[in-house]
GUKOL-744658 format. One record per residue (C-alpha): residue in three letters; z, x, y. Coordinates in steps of 0.1 Angstrom, whole numbers, plus 5000, padded with zeros to 4 digits. Layout:
N
ALAZXY ...
***
This chain:
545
UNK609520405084 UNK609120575120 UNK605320525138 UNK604120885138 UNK603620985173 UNK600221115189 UNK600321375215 UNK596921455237 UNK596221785251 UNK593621975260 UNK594022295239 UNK596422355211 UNK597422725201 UNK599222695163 UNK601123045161 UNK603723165191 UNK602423505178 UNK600623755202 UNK596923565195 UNK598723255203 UNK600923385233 UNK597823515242 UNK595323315240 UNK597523025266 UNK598323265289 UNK595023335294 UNK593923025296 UNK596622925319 UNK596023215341 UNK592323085345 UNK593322725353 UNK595922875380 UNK593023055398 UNK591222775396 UNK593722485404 UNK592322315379 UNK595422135354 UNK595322165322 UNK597522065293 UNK598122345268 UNK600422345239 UNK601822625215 UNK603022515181 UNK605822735163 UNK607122715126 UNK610222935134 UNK613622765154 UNK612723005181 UNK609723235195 UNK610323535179 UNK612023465150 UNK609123455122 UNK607023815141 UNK607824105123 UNK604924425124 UNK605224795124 UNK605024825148 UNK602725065173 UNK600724865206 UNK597624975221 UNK597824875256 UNK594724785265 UNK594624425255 UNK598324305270 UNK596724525303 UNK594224275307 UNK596823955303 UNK599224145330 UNK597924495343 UNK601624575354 UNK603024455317 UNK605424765323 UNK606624665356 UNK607024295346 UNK609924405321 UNK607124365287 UNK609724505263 UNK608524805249 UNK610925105226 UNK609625375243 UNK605725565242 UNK604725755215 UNK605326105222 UNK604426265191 UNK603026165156 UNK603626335123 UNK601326255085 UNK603726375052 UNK602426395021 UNK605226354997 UNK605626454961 UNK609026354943 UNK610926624960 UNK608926784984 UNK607426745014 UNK603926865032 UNK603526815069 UNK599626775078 UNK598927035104 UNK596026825117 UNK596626455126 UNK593926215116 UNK592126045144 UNK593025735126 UNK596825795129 UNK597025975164 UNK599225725182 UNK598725905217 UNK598925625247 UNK600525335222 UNK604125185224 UNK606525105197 UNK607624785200 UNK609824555183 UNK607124275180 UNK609923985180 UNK610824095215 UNK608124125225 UNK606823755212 UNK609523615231 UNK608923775261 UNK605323625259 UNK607123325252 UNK608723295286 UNK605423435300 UNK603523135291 UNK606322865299 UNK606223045334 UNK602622925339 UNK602922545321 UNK602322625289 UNK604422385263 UNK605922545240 UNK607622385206 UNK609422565183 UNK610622415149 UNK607322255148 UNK605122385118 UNK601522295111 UNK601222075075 UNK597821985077 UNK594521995101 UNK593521675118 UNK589221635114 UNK587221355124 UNK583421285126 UNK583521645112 UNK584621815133 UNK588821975140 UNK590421715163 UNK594321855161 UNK597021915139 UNK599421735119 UNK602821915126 UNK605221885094 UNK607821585085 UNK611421635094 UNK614621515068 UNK612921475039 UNK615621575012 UNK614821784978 UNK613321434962 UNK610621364988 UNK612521084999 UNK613521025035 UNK617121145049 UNK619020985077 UNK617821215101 UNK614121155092 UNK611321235117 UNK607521195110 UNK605621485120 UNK603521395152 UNK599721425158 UNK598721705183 UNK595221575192 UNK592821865213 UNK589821895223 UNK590122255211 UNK592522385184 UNK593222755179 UNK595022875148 UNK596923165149 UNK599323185124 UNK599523525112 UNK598223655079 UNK597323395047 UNK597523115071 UNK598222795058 UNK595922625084 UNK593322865078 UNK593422825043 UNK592322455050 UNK589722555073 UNK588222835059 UNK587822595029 UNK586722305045 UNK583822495066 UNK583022735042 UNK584123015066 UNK584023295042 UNK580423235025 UNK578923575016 UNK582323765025 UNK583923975008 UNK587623834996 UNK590523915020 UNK592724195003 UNK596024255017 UNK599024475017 UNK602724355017 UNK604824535039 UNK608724595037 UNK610824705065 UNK614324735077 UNK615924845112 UNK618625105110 UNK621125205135 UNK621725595136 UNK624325855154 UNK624325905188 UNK621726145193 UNK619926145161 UNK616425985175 UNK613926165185 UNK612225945216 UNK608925825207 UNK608325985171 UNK606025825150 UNK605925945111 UNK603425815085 UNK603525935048 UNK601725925019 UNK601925964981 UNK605025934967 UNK606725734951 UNK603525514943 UNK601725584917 UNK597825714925 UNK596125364912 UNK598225234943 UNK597625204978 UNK600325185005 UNK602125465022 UNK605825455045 UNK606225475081 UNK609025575105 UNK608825475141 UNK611725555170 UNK613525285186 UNK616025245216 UNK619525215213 UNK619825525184 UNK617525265160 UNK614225345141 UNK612425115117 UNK611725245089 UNK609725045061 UNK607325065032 UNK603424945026 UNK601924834993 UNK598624724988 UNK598224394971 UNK596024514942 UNK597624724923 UNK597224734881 UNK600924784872 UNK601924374865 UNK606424544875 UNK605124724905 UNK607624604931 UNK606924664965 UNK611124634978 UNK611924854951 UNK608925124956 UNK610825094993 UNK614125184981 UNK613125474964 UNK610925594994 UNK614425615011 UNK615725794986 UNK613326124994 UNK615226405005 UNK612926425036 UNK613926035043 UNK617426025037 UNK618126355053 UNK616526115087 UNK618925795079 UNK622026015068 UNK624925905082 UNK623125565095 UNK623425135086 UNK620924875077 UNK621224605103 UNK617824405096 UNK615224305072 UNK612024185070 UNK608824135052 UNK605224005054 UNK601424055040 UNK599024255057 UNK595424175061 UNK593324465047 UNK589824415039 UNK588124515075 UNK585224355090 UNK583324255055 UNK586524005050 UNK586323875082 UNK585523475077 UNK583323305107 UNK585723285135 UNK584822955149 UNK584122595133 UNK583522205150 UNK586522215172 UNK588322495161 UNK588522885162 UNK590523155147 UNK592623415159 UNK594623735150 UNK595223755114 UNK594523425107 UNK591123525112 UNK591823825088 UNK591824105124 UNK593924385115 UNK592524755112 UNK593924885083 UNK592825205090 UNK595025275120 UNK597424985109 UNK597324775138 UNK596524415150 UNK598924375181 UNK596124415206 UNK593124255181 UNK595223965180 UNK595723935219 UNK592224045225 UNK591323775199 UNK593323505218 UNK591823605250 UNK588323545236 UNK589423245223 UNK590723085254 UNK587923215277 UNK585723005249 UNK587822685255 UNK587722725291 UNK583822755291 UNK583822435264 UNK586422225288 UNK584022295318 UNK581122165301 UNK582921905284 UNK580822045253 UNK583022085223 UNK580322145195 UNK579922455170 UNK577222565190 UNK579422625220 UNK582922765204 UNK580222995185 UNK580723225219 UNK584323355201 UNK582623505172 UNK579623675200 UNK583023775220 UNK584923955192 UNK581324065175 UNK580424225209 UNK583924375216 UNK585924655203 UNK587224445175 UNK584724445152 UNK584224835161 UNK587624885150 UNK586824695117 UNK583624795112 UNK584925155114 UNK587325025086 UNK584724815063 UNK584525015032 UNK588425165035 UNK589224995003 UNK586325054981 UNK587725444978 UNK590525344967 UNK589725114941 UNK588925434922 UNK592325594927 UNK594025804956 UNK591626094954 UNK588625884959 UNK590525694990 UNK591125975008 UNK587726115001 UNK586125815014 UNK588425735047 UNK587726075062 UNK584326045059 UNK584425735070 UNK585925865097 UNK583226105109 UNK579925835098 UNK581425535116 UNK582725385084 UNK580025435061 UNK581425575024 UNK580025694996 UNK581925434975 UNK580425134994 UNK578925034960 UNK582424954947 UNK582924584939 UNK586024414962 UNK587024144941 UNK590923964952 UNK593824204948 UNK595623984921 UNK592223984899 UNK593024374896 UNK596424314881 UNK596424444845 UNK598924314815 UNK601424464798 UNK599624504767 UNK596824684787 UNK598624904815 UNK601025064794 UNK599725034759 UNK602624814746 UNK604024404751 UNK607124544748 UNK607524754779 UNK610024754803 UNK610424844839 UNK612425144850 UNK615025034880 UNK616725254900 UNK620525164904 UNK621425034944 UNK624125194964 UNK624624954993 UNK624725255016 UNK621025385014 UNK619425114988 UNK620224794988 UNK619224474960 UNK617224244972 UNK619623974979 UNK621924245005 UNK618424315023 UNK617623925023 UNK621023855040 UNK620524095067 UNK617523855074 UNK618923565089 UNK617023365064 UNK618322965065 UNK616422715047 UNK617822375040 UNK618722335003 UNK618221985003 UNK614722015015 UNK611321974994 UNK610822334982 UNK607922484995 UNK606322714971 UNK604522534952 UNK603622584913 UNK600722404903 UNK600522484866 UNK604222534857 UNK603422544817 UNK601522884826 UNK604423044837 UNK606423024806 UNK603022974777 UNK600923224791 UNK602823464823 UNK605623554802 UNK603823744775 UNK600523824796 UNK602023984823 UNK605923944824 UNK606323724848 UNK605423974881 UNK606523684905 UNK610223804897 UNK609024174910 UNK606224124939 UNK608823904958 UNK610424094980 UNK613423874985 UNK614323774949 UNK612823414951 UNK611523404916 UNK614123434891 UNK613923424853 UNK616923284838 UNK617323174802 UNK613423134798 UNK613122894827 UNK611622984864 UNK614122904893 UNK612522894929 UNK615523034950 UNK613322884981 UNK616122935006 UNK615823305002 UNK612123245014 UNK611323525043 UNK607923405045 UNK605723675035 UNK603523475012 UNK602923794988 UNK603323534956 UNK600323294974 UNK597823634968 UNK599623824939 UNK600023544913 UNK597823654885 UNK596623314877 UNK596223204918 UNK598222884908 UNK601422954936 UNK601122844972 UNK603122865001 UNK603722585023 UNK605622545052 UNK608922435051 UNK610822205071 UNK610322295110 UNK613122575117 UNK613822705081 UNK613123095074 UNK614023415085 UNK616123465117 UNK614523795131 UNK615923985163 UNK614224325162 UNK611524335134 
***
């Protein structure tokens, strides 16, 4: 058996997302002005930068500005600026155009961007100014000593589906830092370790997220409007669900297009690809993609819970950044510029500890005054009681949110209990008043709707089949004693790329079809799945998302 390696370095960013990205160019900026060297490292799960960032998704400018104040005159790849912004409200048929645009969703002064383009051109950014950057290289498990996070353990290559060692086998090595910074996007598996470790979240309210489906479309010649932004509401979700649409303008006659669901929902078939595919199927919708193809896919979970879900954003040795720390404002649904921001506070904290040579709590504490005194936790304070409205139902959310609006957040619903989105989840029995119930399915064209598997192969996705699967079961009798009468197996329908599969009584894990998402680590009923990472490389292949 191979030695495992040890690296050394000084500060270790796990996530080439934008807190990663850019949280080491930061950092590498100050140690340029300073001509001081530094070693800084950027791990990456995916086979290249880019590859695993999908969002919406919409960019205030105002933290990339303070990374490179001429982003736009560097090349930053940006779709165009938003230009105009439009709310529907749709019922099954019909649609209603707001006349007024909420605050929340007026998009004046932000960029589309295609966030995988933009990740990459970060990418290059950082390599420009000595950052190392590995892709292929995912963290498997936190590295603490004396108490306190001393690196990362990135995770074993060539182990085939038995756990045993292939031909090609490659220990994972040991990053070791004096400071490590996780970034790894929402439901972090890193995070998961450390917020569990350190007690992050004591006296927080639970993390509640959304899942988010999306694909890219190329239209006719002349059939995009520059820089429109559209956000629905309402149909086709039912009013005991939260989520709404979105439509944003891209270059080269492309929008995306895509679908949010919030991740505590009642109905045990709700199924967020579907609820996608029938969104598109609105005349107001398909009247926009008529005559236009699906070229890409994509989906991932959305932190939702504002700044009552935040965890503690620094611990011995380590801090957290972007999503991993839970900073997304679900309000304005956004997290491009917290999650820079974030990085930014983050490396200006490991600059100050490297200077000192003081590595303690006590000194990394400085992120969590830097994103507590910024307009971060504004943003998600504003945003702290969005989801106790809409616990009661649709009215009640909308009630709330423009209150919240005008009062700085504060709702008349703040007495509503937040409790984890898969606690909501109702069963069959109970939801629709019989065990025998079925789910209605719409039937899939391939032209406007597409099955699950089409949209999953217009994701790149590779995994290698003879690879340890990664989604992990812990209490496989549940599934098939208890799930299958309780609540019909809803694994089968929150996946949004057909992973979980029901065939002849017995659960198959189609892992390869894996985009990464993690909605089955939150929605499980029972809490017993988890995601892992997979071998260093494996998932989706994203250009544009």
């Amino acid at each position: 058996m191979p030695e495992r390696e040890t690296l050394e370095v000084d500060v270790l960013f796990v996530g080439a997302g934008p807190a990663g990205l850019g949280g080491a160019i930061r950092l590498a900026q100050r140690a340029k002005q300073s001509g001081k060297s530094l070693s800084i490292c950027v791990i990456e799960k995916a086979k290249e930068v880019g590859a695993h960032s999908i969002s919406g998704a919409l960019m205030n400018p105002r933290a990339i500005r303070e990374l490179f104040p001429d982003f736009l005159d560097q090349g930053c790849p940006v779709e165009g600026a938003v230009e105009e912004d439009h709310v529907y409200f749709l019922s099954e048929i019909d649609t209603l155009s707001l006349p007024v645009i909420p605050p929340q969703l007026d998009n004046h002064g932000n960029y589309i961007v295609a966030l995988g383009q933009l990740t990459r051109w970060l990418g290059k950014r950082a390599e420009e100014l000595g950052v190392d950057l590995f892709s292929g290289f995912p963290g498997a498990e936190l590295l603490v000593g004396d108490g306190r996070v001393v690196g990362v353990r990135t995770g074993d290559k060539g182990i085939d589906k038995h756990g045993n060692p292939k031909g090609n086998f490659e220990p994972g090595v040991d990053i070791r830092a004096k400071v490590t910074v996780i970034g790894e996007g929402s439901r972090g598996h890193l995070a998961r370790q450390a917020i569990q470790r350190f007690e992050l979240d004591r006296g927080k309210n639970p993390q509640v997220y959304a899942t988010g489906v999306k694909e890219i479309w190329e239209l006719p010649e002349g059939h995009v409007h520059r820089g429109r932004v559209i956000h629905t509401m309402g149909w086709p979700l039912k009013s005991d669900a939260f989520g709404g649409g979105f439509i944003y303008s891209m270059t080269r006659d492309r929008i995306d297009i895509g679908f949010v669901v919030g991740l505590d929902y009642r109905d045990p078939y709700l199924d967020p690809h579907h609820e996608f595919q029938r969104f598109k199927s609105h005349p107001k919708i398909r009247q926009i993609l008529e005559g236009g193809k699906m070229v890409e896919y994509g989906a991932k979970t959305i932190s939702g819970g504002g700044w009552l879900s935040v965890p503690k954003l620094s611990m011995p040795g380590a801090l957290l950044v972007g999503e991993s720390g839970g900073l997304l404002d679900p309000i304005r649904l956004k997290g491009v510029h917290l999650g820079l921001q974030s990085g930014i506070f983050a490396a200006d904290t490991a600059w100050e500890a490297i200077e000192k040579n003081d590595f303690s709590e006590e000194r990394l504490s400085a992120h969590q005054k830097r994103v507590e005194g910024s307009f971060i936790k504004k943003d998600l304070w504003q945003a702290r009681y969005l989801k106790h409205g809409f616990k009661l139902g649709f009215v009640p959310g909308v009630i709330g949110s423009a209150i919240a609006s005008v009062t700085n957040g504060w709702s008349p619903f703040s007495w509503v209990k937040v409790e984890a989105g898969h606690k909501r989840m109702r069963k069959i029995q109970e939801y629709y008043g019989r065990a025998d119930a079925k789910p209605e399915r719409m039937k899939f064209d391939d032209v406007l709707t597409f099955r699950k598997t089409t949209d999953v192969y217009h994701s790149k996705t590779i995994h290698d089949e003879d690879s340890p699967c990664h989604l992990q079961v812990l209490e496989p009798n549940v599934c098939v004693d208890r799930c299958t009468e309780e609540y019909g197996n809803p694994c089968q329908h929150f996946c949004p790329a057909n992973v979980y599969e029901w065939i002849e009584g017995r659960l198959q894990i189609n892992f390869a079809n894996c985009v990464h998402c993690k909605t089955c680590d939150i929605m499980d009923p029972y809490g017993i799945i988890r995601w892992v990472p997979p071998e260093g490389g494996g998932g989706p292949g994203w250009q544009n998302l």
